[in-house]
C-alpha positions, 0 to 999 in steps of 0.5 A: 500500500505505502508504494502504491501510495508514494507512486500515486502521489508521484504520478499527482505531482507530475500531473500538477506540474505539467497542467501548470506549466501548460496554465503559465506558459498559456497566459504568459504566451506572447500575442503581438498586435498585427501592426506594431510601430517599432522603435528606430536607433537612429545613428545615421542621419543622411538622407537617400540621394544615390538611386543604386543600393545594395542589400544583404539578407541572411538567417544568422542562426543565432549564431549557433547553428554552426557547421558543426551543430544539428538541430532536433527540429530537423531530426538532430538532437541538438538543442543549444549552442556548443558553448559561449564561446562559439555563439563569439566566434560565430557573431564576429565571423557573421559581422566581419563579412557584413562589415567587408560587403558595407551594404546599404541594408542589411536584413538579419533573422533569428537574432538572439537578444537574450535566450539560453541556447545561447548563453544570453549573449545580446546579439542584437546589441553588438550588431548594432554597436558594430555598425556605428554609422548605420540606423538599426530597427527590430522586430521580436517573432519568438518570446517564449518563457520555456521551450521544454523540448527536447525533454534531455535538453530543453532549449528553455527560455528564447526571445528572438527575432529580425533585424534590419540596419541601414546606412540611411536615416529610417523614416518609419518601421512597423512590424507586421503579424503574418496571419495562420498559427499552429493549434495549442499547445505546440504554437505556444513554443513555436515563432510568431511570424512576422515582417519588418517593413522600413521606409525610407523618403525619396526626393520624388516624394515617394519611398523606397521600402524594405521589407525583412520577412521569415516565413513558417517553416514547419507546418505540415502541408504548407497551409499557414505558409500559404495563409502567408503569402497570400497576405503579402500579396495583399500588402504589396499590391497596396504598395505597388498602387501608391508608386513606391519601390519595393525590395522584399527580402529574407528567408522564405522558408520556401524553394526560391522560384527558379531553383530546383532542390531535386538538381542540387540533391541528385539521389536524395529524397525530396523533403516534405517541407519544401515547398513551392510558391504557390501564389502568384505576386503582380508587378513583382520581379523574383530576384534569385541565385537559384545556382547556389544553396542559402540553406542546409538540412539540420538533421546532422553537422555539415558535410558538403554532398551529404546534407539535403540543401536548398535555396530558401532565401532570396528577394522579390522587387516590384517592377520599378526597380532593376535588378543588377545582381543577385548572388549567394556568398556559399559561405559553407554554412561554417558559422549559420546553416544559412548563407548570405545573399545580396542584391545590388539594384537601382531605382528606374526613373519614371 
C-alpha cells in the first residue's frame, strides 16, 4: 500500500506540474498586435540621394547553428549552442563579412537578444554597436518563457527575432503579424511570424521600402505558409498602387522560384517541407541565385554532398526597380546553416 501510495502521489505531482506549466506558459504566451510601430536607433542621419543600393539578407542562426551543430527540429538532437564561446566566434565571423560587403541594408533573422541556447549573449546589441554609422530597427517573432523540448535538453527560455540596419536615416518601421498559427499547445513554443517593413523618403516624394520577412517553416502541408503569402500579396499590391519601390527580402522558408532542390540533391529524397510558391505576386520581379544553396538540412553537422540543401532565401522587387545582381556568398554554412545573399539594384526613373 505505502508504494502504491508514494507512486500515486508521484504520478499527482507530475500531473500538477505539467497542467501548470501548460496554465503559465498559456497566459504568459506572447500575442503581438498585427501592426506594431517599432522603435528606430537612429545613428545615421543622411538622407537617400544615390538611386543604386545594395542589400544583404541572411538567417544568422543565432549564431549557433554552426557547421558543426544539428538541430532536433530537423531530426538532430541538438538543442543549444556548443558553448559561449562559439555563439563569439560565430557573431564576429557573421559581422566581419557584413562589415567587408558595407551594404546599404542589411536584413538579419533569428537574432538572439537574450535566450539560453545561447548563453544570453545580446546579439542584437553588438550588431548594432558594430555598425556605428548605420540606423538599426527590430522586430521580436519568438518570446517564449520555456521551450521544454527536447525533454534531455530543453532549449528553455528564447526571445528572438529580425533585424534590419541601414546606412540611411529610417523614416518609419512597423512590424507586421503574418496571419495562420499552429493549434495549442505546440504554437505556444513555436515563432510568431512576422515582417519588418522600413521606409525610407525619396526626393520624388515617394519611398523606397524594405521589407525583412521569415516565413513558417514547419507546418505540415504548407497551409499557414500559404495563409502567408497570400497576405503579402495583399500588402504589396497596396504598395505597388501608391508608386513606391519595393525590395522584399529574407528567408522564405520556401524553394526560391527558379531553383530546383531535386538538381542540387541528385539521389536524395525530396523533403516534405519544401515547398513551392504557390501564389502568384503582380508587378513583382523574383530576384534569385537559384545556382547556389542559402540553406542546409539540420538533421546532422555539415558535410558538403551529404546534407539535403536548398535555396530558401532570396528577394522579390516590384517592377520599378532593376535588378543588377543577385548572388549567394556559399559561405559553407561554417558559422549559420544559412548563407548570405545580396542584391545590388537601382531605382528606374519614371
Amino acid at each position: 500500500m505505502k508504494k502504491i501510495k508514494y507512486l500515486l502521489m508521484v504520478v499527482v505531482t507530475i500531473a500538477i506540474l505539467v497542467a501548470g506549466y501548460f496554465v503559465f506558459m498559456t497566459v504568459t504566451d506572447y500575442k503581438p498586435e498585427p501592426k506594431i510601430t517599432l522603435e528606430i536607433n537612429q545613428k545615421s542621419n543622411e538622407d537617400i540621394e544615390s538611386y543604386e543600393f545594395a542589400a544583404t539578407i541572411f538567417n544568422i542562426g543565432y549564431c549557433g547553428l554552426d557547421k558543426e551543430q544539428d538541430f532536433f527540429m530537423d531530426g538532430g538532437t541538438g538543442s543549444r549552442a556548443s558553448s559561449k564561446e562559439t555563439v563569439l566566434s560565430n557573431l564576429e565571423s557573421i559581422t566581419s563579412f557584413l562589415e567587408e560587403n558595407e551594404d546599404d541594408f542589411i536584413l538579419l533573422q533569428e537574432v538572439d537578444f537574450k535566450s539560453k541556447r545561447t548563453y544570453h549573449i545580446n546579439q542584437h546589441e553588438r550588431l548594432s554597436n558594430s555598425f556605428k554609422d548605420y540606423s538599426d530597427t527590430y522586430a521580436i517573432n519568438y518570446k517564449v518563457p520555456w521551450v521544454p523540448v527536447p525533454i534531455t535538453k530543453p532549449m528553455g527560455n528564447v526571445k528572438s527575432g529580425l533585424v534590419t540596419l541601414s546606412k540611411y536615416k529610417i523614416d518609419s518601421s512597423i512590424r507586421y503579424q503574418f496571419p495562420g498559427e499552429e493549434k495549442w499547445p505546440r504554437q505556444l513554443a513555436l515563432l510568431d511570424r512576422c515582417f519588418i517593413e522600413t521606409r525610407h523618403k525619396l526626393n520624388d516624394d515617394k519611398d523606397l521600402v524594405i521589407i525583412n520577412t521569415h516565413m513558417s517553416a514547419y507546418d505540415k502541408g504548407g497551409f499557414i505558409r500559404h495563409q502567408q503569402m497570400n497576405f503579402l500579396v495583399k500588402y504589396l499590391n497596396e504598395e505597388y498602387e501608391k508608386g513606391n519601390y519595393v525590395v522584399v527580402g529574407g528567408d522564405w522558408n520556401h524553394e526560391m522560384p527558379g531553383s530546383d532542390s531535386d538538381m542540387l540533391n541528385p539521389g536524395k529524397e525530396r523533403l516534405e517541407w519544401v515547398k513551392e510558391i504557390d501564389v502568384d505576386f503582380p508587378n513583382y520581379k523574383w530576384a534569385v541565385d537559384e545556382k547556389t544553396p542559402t540553406n542546409r538540412y539540420d538533421d546532422k553537422p555539415y558535410v558538403k554532398g551529404e546534407n539535403y540543401i536548398t535555396v530558401l532565401d532570396g528577394f522579390l522587387v516590384s517592377d520599378n526597380i532593376e535588378v543588377i545582381e543577385v548572388k549567394t556568398s556559399d559561405l559553407g554554412f561554417e558559422n549559420s546553416d544559412h548563407n548570405p545573399v545580396t542584391l545590388k539594384f537601382s531605382l528606374k526613373n519614371d
